[in-house]
Steps between C-alpha positions, in 0.01 A plus 500: 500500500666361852537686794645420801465701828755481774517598872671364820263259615235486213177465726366871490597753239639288239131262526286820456701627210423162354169466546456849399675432125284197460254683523616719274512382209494069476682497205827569782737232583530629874710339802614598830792382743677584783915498553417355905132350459247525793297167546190668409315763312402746815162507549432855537654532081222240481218671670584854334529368142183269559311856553624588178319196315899316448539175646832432617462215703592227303861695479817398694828619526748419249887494498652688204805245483143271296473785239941566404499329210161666358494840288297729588385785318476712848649477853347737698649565957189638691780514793438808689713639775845542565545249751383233249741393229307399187553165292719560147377219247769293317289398244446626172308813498371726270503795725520512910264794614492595912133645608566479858237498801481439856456166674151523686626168680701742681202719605426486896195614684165381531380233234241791363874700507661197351223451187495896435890495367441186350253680313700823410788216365273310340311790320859671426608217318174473298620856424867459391428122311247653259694782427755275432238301289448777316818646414707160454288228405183657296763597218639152483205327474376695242 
């Protein structure tokens, strides 16, 4: 099964979500990409996942114009506010699915500040992905 999970700048959200379905379930097919790619994976979605025994930082961020002309069996936003316009994939998809979250690279404050709604992103999407897990891609697997 192939996933692909899209936000703005693919170096927060859209890299947890990833690492989180890896570690799902390894039979997944799971990518991630961004519509305006950052130059880096941000190193706080590095720290916070790294607590959670993921390793994301051999990741980068992708454009999704590499991934048009691939099917996928799910394209799933993580866009979360209103001032942010999320990506619509081209491709061939299966089914496009929204679970939307805030961008902790937006957070402001104190680093402790900063690394505490990193943490309430990163654990929400840990939250919505395995639901989705659940619901959408147990039954095809099986």
């Amino acid at each position: 099964m192939r996933i692909l999970i899209l936000c703005t700048g693919n170096s927060c959200r859209s890299q947890m979500a990833e690492g989180f379905l890896k570690s799902f379930d390894s039979r997944l097919d799971v990518h991630s990409a961004g519509t305006y790619p950052a130059p880096r994976v941000n190193p706080n979605a590095i720290k916070v996942m790294t607590d959670t025994g993921i390793d994301i930082t051999s990741n980068y961020p992708k454009d999704v114009a590499v991934y048009l002309d691939q099917s996928f069996d799910f394209v799933i936003t993580v866009c979360g506010n209103a001032k942010e316009s999320c990506p619509v994939f081209m491709g061939k998809v299966g089914e496009n699915i929204h679970i939307g979250f805030d961008d902790p690279a937006d957070a402001t404050g104190t680093e402790e500040e900063i690394l505490s709604e990193f943490k309430r992103v990163r654990d929400e999407i840990k939250t919505g992905f395995y639901d989705f897990y659940k619901e959408k891609v147990l039954p095809g697997l099986n």
